[in-house]
RODO-2510 file (C-alpha; in nm, 4 decimals, decimal comma):
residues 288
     n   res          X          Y          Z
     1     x   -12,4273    -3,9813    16,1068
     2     x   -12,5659    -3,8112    16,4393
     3     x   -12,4979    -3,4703    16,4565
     4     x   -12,5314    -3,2716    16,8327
     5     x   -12,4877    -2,9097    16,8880
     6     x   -12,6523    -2,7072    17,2225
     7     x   -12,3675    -2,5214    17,3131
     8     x   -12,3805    -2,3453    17,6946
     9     x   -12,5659    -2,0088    17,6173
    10     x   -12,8641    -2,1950    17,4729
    11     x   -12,9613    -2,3442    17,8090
    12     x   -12,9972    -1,9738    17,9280
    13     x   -13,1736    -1,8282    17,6119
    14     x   -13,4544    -2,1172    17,7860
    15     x   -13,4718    -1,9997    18,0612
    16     x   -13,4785    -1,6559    17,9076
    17     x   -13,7725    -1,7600    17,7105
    18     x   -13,9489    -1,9208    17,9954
    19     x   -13,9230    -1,6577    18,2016
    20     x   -14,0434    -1,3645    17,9844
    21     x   -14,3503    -1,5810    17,8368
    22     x   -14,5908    -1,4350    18,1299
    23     x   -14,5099    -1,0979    17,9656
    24     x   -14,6094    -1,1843    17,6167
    25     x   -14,9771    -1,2581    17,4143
    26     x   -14,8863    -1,4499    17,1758
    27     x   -14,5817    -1,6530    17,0184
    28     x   -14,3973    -1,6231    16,6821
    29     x   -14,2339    -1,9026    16,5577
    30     x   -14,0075    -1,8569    16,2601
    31     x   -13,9229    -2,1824    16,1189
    32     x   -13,7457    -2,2791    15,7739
    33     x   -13,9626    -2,3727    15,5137
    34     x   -13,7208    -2,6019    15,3610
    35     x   -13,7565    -2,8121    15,6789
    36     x   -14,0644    -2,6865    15,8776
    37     x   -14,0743    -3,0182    16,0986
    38     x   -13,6582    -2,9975    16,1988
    39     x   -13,6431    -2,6563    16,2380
    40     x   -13,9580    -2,6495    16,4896
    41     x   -13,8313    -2,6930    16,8509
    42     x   -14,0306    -2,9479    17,0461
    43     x   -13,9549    -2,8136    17,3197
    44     x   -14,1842    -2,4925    17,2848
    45     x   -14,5125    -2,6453    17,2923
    46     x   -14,4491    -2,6965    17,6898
    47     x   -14,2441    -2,3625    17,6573
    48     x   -14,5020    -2,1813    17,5625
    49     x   -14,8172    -2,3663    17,7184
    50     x   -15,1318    -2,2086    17,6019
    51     x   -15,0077    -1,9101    17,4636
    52     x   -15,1704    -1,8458    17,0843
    53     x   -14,8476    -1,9445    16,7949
    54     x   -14,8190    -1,8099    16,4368
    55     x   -14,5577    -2,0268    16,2639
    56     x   -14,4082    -1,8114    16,0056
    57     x   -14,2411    -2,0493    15,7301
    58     x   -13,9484    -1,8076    15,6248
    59     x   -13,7368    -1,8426    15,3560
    60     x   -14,0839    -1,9900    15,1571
    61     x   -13,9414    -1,8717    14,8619
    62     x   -13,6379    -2,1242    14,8563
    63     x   -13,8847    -2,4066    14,9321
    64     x   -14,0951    -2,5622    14,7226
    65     x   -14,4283    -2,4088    14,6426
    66     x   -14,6610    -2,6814    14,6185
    67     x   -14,4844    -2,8025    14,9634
    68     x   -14,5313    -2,4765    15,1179
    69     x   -14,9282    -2,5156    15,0789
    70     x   -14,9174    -2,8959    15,2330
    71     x   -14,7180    -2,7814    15,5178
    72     x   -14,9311    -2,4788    15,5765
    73     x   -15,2551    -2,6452    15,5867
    74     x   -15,0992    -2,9035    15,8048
    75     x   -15,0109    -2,6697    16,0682
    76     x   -15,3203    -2,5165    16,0350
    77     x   -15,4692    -2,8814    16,1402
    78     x   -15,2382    -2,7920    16,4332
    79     x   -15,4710    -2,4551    16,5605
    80     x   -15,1737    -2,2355    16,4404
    81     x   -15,2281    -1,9166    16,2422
    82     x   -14,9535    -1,9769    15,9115
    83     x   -14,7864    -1,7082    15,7188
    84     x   -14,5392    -1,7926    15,4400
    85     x   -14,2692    -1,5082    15,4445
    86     x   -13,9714    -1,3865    15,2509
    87     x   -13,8181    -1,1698    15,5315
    88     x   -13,5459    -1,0496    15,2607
    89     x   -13,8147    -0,8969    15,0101
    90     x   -14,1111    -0,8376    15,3203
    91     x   -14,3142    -1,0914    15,1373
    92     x   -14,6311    -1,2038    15,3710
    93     x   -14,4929    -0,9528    15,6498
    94     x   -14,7853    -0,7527    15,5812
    95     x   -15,0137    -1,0156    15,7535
    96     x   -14,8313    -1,0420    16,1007
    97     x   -14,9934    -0,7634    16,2302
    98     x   -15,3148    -0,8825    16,1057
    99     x   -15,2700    -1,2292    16,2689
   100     x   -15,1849    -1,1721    16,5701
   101     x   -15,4962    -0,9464    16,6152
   102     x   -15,7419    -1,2233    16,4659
   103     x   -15,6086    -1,4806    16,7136
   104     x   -15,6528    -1,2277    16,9847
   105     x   -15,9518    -1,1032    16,8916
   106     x   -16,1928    -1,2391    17,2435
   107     x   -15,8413    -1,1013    17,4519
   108     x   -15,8479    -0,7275    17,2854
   109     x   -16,1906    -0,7364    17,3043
   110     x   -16,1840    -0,8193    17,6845
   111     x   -15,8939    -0,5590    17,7219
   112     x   -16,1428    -0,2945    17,5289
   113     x   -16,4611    -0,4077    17,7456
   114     x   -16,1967    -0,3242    18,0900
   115     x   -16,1081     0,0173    17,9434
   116     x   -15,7917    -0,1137    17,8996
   117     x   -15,8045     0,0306    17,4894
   118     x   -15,4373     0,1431    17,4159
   119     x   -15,2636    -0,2046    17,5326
   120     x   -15,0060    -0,2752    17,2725
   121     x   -15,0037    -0,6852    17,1754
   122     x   -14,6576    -0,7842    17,3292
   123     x   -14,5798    -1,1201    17,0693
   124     x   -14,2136    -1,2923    17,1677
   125     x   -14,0073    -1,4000    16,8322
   126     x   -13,8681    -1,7182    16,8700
   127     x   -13,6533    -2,0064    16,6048
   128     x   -13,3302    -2,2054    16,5769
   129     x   -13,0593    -2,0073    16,4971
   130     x   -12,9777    -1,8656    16,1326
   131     x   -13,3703    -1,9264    16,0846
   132     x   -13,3925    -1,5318    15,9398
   133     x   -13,5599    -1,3672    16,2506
   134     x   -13,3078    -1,0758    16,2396
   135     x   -13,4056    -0,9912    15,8960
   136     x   -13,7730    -1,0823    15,9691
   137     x   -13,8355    -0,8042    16,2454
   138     x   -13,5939    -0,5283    16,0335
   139     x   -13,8383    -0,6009    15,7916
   140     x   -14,1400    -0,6013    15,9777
   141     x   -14,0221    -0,2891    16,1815
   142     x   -13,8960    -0,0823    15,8670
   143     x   -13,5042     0,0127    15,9720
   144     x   -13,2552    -0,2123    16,1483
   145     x   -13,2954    -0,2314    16,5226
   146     x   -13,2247    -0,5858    16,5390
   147     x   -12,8827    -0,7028    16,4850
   148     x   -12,8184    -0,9013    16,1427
   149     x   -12,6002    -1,1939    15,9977
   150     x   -12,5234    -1,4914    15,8043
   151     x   -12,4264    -1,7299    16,0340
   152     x   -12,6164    -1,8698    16,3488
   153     x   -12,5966    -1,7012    16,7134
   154     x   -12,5584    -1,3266    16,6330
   155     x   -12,9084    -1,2406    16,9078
   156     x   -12,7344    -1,3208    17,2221
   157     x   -12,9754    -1,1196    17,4280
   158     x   -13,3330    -1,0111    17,4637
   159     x   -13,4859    -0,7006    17,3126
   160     x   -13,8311    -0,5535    17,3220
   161     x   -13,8725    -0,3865    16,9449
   162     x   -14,1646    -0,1374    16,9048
   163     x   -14,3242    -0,2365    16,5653
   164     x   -14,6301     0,0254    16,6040
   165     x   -14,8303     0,1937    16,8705
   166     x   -15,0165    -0,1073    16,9115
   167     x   -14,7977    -0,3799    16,8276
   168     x   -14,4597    -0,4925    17,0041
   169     x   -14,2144    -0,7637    16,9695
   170     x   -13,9553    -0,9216    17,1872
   171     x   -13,6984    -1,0627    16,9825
   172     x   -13,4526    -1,3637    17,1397
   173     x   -13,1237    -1,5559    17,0747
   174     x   -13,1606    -1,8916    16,8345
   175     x   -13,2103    -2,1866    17,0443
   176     x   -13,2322    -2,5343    16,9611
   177     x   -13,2507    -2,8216    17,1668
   178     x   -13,0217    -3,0524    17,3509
   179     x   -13,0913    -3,3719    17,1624
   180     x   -13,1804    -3,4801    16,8032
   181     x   -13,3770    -3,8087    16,8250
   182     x   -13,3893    -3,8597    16,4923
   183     x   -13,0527    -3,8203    16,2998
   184     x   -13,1907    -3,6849    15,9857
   185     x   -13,3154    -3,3722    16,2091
   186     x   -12,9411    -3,3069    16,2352
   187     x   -12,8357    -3,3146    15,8857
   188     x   -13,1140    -3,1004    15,7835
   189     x   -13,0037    -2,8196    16,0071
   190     x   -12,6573    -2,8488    15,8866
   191     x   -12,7985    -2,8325    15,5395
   192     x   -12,9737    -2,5351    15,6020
   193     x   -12,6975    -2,3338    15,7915
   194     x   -12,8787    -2,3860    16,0971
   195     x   -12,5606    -2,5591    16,2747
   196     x   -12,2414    -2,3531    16,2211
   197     x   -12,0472    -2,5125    15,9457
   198     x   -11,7533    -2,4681    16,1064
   199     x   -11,8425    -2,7556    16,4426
   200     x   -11,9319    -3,0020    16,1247
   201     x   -11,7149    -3,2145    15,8947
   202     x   -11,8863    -3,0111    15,5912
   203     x   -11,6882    -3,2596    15,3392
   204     x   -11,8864    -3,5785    15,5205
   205     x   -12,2249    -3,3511    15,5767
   206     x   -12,2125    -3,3009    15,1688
   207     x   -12,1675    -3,6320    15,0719
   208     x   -12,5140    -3,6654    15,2781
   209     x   -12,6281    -3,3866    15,1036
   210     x   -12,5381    -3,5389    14,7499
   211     x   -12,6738    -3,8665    14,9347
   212     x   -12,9632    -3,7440    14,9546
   213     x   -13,0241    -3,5904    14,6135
   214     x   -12,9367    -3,8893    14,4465
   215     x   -13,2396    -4,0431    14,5290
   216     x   -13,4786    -3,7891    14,5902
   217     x   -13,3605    -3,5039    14,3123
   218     x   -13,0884    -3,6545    14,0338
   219     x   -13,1528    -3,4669    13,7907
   220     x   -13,0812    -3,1175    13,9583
   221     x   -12,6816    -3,3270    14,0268
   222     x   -12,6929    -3,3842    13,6461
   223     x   -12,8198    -3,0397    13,5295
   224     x   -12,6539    -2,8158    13,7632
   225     x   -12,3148    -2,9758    13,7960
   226     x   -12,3198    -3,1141    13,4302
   227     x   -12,1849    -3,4723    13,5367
   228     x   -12,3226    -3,7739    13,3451
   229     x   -12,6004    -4,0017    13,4082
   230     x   -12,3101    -4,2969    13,4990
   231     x   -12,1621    -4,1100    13,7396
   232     x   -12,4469    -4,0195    13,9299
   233     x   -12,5083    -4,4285    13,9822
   234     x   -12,1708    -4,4219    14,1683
   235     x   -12,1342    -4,3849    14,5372
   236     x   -12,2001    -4,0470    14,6779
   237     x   -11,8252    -3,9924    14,7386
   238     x   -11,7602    -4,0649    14,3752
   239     x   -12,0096    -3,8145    14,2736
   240     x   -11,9090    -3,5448    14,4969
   241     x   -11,5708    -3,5799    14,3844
   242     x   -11,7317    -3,5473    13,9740
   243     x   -11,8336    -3,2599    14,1104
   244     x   -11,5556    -3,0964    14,2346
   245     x   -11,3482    -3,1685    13,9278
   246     x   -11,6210    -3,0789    13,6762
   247     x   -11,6073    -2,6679    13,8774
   248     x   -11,2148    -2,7376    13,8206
   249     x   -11,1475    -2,7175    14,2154
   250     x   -10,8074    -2,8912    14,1911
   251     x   -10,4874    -2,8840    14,4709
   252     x   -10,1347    -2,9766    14,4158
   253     x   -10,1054    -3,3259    14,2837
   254     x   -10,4575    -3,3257    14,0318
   255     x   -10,6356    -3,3887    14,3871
   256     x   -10,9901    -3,2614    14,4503
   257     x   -11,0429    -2,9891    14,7037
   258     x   -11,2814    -3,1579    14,9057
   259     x   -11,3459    -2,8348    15,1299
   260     x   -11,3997    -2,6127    14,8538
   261     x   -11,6489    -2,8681    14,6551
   262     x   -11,8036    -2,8920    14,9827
   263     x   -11,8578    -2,5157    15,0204
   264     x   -11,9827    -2,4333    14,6920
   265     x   -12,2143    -2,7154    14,7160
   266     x   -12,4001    -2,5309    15,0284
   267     x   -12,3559    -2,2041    14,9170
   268     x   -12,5456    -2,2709    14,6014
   269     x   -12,8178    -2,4707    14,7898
   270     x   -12,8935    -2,2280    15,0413
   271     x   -12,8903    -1,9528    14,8017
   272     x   -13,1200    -2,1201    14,5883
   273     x   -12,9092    -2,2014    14,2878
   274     x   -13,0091    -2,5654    14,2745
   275     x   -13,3635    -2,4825    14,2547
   276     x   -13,6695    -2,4558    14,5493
   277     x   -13,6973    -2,7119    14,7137
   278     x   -13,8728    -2,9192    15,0574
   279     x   -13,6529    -3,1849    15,1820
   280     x   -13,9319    -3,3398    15,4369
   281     x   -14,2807    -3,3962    15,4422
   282     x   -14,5493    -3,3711    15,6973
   283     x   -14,5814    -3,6639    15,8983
   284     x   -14,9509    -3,7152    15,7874
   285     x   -14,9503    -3,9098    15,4764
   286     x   -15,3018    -3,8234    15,4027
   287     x   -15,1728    -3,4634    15,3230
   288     x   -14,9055    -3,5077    15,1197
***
């Protein structure tokens, strides 16, 4: 299954981004920590050039912990400065700041040795859509000046946020990019909420979901939707359907509701009902 999505306004949230990068010190990257590799654009290492990155794994607390640590020090191999954050409780928010000031530290010196003492950092706030960044400078900022929701593509437009005297942020729209080499990049966004639900076939993206869990997490299918051992060595259409019936989501006729199944299936994923989990690894085995 090869799943697409870069509708028209992402092409100018690019440009957006590539022309306001002079502006900035330093980039912050907000990326899923259920699927740090698919929800990190490829397209902003050239984006950004040389400019100094902290990746800030959000949503660490739905991910797996002893994953979290693999992919952290794996990014670290990268020359990035890591933060795990949970944007909805300000978990590891306190170290942005901090960061940003310890990968700047030759630049603010240079700035202090120039006279130039009361420069604020200017960082730009960047991730796919639906990746928390909303929530993640409202948290970071202490009151809601950045606009907020649940689905991907509320932050059409740029904003410059002031976080403290001496630290700013400018926040922009989710972007993605306009092809998915590898299919399973795809699937994992529309896992994750990344890509709007409602451009997908959610029935066909669950049964890749329950796909997928079949062989890498059974016994979370077993545990959490109480269907047997037998069933779960059927196809992934027969278990989805187990599943629907077992949560009693029945139509006219004794039929399955497919959507519904499908629905509840997500919902309890992404808000962490199934469990914590990482559903990729980092491409150096050596790590894992």
């Amino acid at each position: 299954m090869n799943i697409q999505w870069y509708p028209g306004h992402m092409t100018k949230t690019k440009r957006l981004i590539t022309e306001n990068l002079k502006l900035v010190d330093i980039v912050i990257e907000l990326l899923d920590a259920r699927v740090p590799l698919s929800s990190t654009n490829p397209d902003l290492d050239q984006l950004a050039g040389n400019k100094p990155r902290i990746i800030v794994m959000n949503k660490s607390d739905l991910a797996s912990d002893h994953k979290n640590q693999i992919w952290k020090q794996w990014f670290e191999s990268k020359g990035y400065g890591v933060i795990l954050v949970n944007s909805i409780t300000g978990q590891g928010i306190g170290q942005i700041h901090e960061q940003a000031k310890d990968l700047l530290r030759e630049k603010i010196e240079r700035d202090r040795q120039r006279g130039r003492v009361f420069r604020p950092i200017r960082a730009m706030v960047v991730g796919i859509p639906n990746v928390g960044k909303s929530t993640f400078i409202n948290k970071l900022v202490g009151k809601s000046l950045a606009k907020t929701g649940d689905r991907p593509g509320v932050t059409r437009g740029k904003q410059w946020i002031k976080i403290r005297k001496d630290f700013e942020l400018l926040d922009t729209p989710g972007i993605l990019w306009p092809k998915f080499e590898d299919p399973m990049v795809g699937l994992h966004l529309a896992f994750t909420g990344a890509i709007k639900d409602d451009i997908l076939d959610i029935e066909e993206i669950a049964m890749e979901f329950v796909k997928f869990f079949q062989v890498s997490y059974p016994k979370v299918l077993v545990e959490r939707y109480k269907i047997t051992d037998a069933i779960l060595q059927g196809t992934p259409y027969e278990v989805f359907l187990a599943i629907g019936k077992k949560r009693g989501f029945l139509i006219s006729g004794g039929e399955i509701d497919t959507l519904r199944t499908a629905q509840i299936i997500f919902d309890e994923f992404r808000g962490g009902k199934l469990g914590r989990f990482t559903l990729e690894d980092p491409p150096d085995e050596e790590l894992i």
